[in-house]
N, CA, C and O atoms as a CHARMM CRD file, in Angstrom:
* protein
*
  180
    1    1 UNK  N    148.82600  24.94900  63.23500 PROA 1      0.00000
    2    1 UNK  CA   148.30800  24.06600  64.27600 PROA 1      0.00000
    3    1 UNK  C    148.45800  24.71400  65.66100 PROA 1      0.00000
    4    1 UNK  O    147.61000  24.84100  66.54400 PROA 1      0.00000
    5    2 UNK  N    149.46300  25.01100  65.64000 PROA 2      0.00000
    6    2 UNK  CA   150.01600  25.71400  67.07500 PROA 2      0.00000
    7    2 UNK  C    148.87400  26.84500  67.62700 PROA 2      0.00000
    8    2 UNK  O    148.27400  26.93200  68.69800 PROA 2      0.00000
    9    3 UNK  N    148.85600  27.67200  66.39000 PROA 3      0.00000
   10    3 UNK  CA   147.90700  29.04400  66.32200 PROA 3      0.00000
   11    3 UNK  C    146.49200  28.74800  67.16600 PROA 3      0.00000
   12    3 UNK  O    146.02500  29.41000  68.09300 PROA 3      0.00000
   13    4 UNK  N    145.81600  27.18900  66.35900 PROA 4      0.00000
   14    4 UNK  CA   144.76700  26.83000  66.86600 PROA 4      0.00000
   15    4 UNK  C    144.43100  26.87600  68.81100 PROA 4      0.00000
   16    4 UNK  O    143.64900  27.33200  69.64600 PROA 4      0.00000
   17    5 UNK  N    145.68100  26.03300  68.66200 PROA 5      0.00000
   18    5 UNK  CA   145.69400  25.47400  70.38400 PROA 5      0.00000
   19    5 UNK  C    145.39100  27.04200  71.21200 PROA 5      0.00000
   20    5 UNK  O    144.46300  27.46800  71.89800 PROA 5      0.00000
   21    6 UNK  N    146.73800  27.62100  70.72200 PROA 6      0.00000
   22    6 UNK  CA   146.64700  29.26000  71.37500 PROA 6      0.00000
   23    6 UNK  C    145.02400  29.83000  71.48000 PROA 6      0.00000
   24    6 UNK  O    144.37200  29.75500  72.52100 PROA 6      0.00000
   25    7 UNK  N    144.60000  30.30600  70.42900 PROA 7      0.00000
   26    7 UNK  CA   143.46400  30.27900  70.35200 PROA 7      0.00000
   27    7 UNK  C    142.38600  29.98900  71.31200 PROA 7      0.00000
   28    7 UNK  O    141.81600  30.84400  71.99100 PROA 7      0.00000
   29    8 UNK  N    142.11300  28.55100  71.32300 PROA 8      0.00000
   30    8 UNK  CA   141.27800  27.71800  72.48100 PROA 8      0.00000
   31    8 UNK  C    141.86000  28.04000  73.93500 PROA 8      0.00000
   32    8 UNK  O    141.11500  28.26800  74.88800 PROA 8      0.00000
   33    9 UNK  N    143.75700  28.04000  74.05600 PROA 9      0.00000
   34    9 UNK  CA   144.21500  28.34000  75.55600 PROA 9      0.00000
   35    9 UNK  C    143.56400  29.84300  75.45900 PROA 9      0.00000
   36    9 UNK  O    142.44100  29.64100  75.92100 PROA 9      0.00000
   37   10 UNK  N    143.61200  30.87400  75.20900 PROA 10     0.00000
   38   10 UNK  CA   142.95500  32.20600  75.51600 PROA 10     0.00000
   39   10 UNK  C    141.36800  32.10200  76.02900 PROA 10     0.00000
   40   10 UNK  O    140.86400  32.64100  77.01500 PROA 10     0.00000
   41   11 UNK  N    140.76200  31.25100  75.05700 PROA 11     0.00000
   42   11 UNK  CA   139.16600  30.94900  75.11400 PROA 11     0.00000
   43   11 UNK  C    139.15000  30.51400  77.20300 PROA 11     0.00000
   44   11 UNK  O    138.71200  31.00500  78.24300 PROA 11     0.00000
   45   12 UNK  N    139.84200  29.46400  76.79700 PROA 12     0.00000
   46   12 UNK  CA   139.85500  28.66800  78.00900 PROA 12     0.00000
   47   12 UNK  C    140.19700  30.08500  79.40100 PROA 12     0.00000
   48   12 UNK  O    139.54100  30.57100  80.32300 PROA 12     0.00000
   49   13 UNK  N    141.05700  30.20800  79.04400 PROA 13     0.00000
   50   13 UNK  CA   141.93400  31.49200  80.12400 PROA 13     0.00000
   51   13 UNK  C    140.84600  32.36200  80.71900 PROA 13     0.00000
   52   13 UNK  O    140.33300  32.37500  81.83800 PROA 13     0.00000
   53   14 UNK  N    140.60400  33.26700  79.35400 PROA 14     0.00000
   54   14 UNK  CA   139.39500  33.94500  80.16100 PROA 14     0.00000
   55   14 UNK  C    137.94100  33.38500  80.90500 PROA 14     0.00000
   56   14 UNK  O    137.26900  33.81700  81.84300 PROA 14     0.00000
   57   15 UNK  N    137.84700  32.51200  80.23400 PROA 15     0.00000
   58   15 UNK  CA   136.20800  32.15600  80.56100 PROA 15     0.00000
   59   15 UNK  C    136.69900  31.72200  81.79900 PROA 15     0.00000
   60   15 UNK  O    135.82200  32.10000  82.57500 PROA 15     0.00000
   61   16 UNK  N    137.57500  31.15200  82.47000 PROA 16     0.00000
   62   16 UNK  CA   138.00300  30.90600  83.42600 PROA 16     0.00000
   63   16 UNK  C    138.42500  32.24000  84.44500 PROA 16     0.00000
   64   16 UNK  O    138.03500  32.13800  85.60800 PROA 16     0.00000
   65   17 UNK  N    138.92100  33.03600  84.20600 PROA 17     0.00000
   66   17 UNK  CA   139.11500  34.09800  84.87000 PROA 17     0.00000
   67   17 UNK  C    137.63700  34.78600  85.37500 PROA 17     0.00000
   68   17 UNK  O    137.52200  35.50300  86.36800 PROA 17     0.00000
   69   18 UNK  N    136.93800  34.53700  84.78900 PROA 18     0.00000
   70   18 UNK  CA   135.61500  35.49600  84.69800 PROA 18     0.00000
   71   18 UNK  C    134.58700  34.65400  85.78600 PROA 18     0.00000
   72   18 UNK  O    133.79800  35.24600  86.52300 PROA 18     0.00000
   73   19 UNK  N    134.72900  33.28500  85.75400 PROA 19     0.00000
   74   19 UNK  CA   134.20900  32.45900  86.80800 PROA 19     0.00000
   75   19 UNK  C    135.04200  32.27700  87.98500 PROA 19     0.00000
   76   19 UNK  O    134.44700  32.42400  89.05300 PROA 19     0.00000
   77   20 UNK  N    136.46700  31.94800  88.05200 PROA 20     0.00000
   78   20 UNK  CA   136.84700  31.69900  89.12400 PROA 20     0.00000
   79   20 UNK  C    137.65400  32.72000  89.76000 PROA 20     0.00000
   80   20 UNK  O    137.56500  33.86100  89.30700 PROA 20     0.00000
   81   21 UNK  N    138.39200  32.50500  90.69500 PROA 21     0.00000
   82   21 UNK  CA   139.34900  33.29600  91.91600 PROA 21     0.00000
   83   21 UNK  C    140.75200  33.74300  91.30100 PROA 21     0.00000
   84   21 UNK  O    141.21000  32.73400  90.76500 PROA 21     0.00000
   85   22 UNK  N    141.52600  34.67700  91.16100 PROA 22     0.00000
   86   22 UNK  CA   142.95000  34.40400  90.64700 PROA 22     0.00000
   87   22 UNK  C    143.90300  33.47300  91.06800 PROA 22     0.00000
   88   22 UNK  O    144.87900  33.30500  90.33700 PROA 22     0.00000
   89   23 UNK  N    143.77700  32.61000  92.47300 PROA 23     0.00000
   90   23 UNK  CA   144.81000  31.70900  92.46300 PROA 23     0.00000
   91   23 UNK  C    144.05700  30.75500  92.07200 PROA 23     0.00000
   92   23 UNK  O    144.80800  30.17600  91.28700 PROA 23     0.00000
   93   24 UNK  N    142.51700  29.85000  92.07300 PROA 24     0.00000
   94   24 UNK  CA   142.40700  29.00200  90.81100 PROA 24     0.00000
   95   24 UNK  C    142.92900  29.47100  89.50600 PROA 24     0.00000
   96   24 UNK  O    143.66900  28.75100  88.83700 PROA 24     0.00000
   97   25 UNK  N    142.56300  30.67000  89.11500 PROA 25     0.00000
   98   25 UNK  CA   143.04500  30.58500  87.04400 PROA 25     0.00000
   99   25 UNK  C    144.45300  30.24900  87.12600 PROA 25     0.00000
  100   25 UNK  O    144.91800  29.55100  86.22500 PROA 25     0.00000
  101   26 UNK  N    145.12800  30.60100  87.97700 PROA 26     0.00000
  102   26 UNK  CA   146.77700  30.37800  87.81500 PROA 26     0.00000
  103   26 UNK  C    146.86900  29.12500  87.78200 PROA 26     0.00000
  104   26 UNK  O    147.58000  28.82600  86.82200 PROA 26     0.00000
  105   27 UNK  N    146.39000  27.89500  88.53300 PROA 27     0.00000
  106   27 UNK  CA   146.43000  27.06400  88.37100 PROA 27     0.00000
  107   27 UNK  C    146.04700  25.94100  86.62500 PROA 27     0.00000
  108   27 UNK  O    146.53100  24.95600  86.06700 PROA 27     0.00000
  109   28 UNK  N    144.72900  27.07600  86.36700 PROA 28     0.00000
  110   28 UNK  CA   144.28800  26.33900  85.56500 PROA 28     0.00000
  111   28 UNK  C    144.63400  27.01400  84.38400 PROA 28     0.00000
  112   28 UNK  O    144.52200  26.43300  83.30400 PROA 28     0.00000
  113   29 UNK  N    144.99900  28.04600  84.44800 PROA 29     0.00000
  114   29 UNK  CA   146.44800  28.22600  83.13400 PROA 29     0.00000
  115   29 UNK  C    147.61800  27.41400  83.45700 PROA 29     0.00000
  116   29 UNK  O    148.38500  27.43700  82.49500 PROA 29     0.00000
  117   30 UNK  N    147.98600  26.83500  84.24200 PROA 30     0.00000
  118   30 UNK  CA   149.41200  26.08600  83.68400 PROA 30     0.00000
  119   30 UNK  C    148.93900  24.83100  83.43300 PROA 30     0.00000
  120   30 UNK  O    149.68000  24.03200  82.86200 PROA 30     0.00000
  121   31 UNK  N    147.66400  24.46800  83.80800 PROA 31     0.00000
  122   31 UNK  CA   147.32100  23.19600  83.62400 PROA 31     0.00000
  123   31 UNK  C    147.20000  23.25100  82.36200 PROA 31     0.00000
  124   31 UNK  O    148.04700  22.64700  81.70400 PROA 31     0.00000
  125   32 UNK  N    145.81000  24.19900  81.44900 PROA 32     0.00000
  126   32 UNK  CA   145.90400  24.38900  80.26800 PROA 32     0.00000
  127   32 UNK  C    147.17500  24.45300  78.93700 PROA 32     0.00000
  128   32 UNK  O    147.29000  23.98700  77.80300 PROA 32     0.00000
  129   33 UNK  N    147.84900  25.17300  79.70500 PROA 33     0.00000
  130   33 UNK  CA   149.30900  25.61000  79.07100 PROA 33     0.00000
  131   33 UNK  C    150.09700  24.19200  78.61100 PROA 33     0.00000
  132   33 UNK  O    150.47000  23.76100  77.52000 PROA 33     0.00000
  133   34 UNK  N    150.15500  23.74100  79.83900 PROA 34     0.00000
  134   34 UNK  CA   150.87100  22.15000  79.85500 PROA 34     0.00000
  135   34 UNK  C    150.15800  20.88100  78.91500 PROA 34     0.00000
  136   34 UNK  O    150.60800  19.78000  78.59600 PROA 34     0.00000
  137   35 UNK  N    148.86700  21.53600  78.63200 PROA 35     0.00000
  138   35 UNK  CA   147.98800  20.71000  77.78600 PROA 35     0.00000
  139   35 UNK  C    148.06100  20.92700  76.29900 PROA 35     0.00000
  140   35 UNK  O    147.84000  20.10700  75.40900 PROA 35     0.00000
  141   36 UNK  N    148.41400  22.19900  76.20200 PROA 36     0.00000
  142   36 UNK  CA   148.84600  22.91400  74.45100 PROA 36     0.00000
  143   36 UNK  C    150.10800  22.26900  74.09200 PROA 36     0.00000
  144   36 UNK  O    150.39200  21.89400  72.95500 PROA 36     0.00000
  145   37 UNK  N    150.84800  22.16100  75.12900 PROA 37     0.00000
  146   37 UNK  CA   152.17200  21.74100  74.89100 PROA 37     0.00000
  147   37 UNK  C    152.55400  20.59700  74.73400 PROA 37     0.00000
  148   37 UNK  O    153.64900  20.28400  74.26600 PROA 37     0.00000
  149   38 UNK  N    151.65200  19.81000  75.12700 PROA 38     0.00000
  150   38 UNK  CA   151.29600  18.23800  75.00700 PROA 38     0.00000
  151   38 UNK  C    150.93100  17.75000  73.36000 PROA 38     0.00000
  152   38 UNK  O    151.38100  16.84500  72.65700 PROA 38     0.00000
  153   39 UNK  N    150.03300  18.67200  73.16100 PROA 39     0.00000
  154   39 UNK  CA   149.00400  18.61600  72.32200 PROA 39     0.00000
  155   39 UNK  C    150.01400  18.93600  71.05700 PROA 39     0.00000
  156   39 UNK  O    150.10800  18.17100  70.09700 PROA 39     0.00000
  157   40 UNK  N    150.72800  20.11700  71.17500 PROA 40     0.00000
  158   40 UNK  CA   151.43900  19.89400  70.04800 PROA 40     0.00000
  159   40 UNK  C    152.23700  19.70100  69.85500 PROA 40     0.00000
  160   40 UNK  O    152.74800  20.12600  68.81900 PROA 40     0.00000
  161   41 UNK  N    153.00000  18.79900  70.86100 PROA 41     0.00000
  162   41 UNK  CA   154.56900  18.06100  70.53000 PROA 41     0.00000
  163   41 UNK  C    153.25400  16.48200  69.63700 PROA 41     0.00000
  164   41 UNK  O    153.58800  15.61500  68.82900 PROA 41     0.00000
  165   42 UNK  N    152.08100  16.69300  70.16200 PROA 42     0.00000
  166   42 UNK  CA   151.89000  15.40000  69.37600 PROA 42     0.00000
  167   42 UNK  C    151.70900  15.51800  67.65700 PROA 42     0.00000
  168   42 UNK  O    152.07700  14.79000  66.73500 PROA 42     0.00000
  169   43 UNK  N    150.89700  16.90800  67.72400 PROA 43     0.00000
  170   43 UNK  CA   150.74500  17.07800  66.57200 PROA 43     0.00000
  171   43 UNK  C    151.87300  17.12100  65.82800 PROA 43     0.00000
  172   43 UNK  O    151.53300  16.73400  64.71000 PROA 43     0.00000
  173   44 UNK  N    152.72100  17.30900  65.82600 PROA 44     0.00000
  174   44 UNK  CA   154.17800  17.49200  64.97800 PROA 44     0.00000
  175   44 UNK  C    154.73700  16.93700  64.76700 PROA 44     0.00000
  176   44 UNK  O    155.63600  17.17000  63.96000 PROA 44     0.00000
  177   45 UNK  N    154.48100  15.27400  65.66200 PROA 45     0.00000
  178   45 UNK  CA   155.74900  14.41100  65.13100 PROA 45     0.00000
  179   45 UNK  C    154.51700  13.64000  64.29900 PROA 45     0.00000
  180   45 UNK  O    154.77300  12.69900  63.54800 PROA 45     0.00000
């Protein structure tokens, strides 16, 4: 499950890097990041 999320956060990461500025992606990697981590404390319990 975990693998998946990773997966999509990379997808997300770059396509984002490639459109925006480096201090947006930083942002929107921890936003993302914080969203995997969400995502799979749910999946697990």
């Amino acid at each position: 499950m975990f693998f998946i999320v990773f997966l999509s956060y990379i997808k997300i990461s770059l396509s984002y890097s490639m459109r925006t500025n480096v201090e947006q992606n930083r942002n929107n990697e921890m936003y993302v990041t914080i969203s995997a981590k969400v995502a799979c404390n749910n999946l697990n319990k």
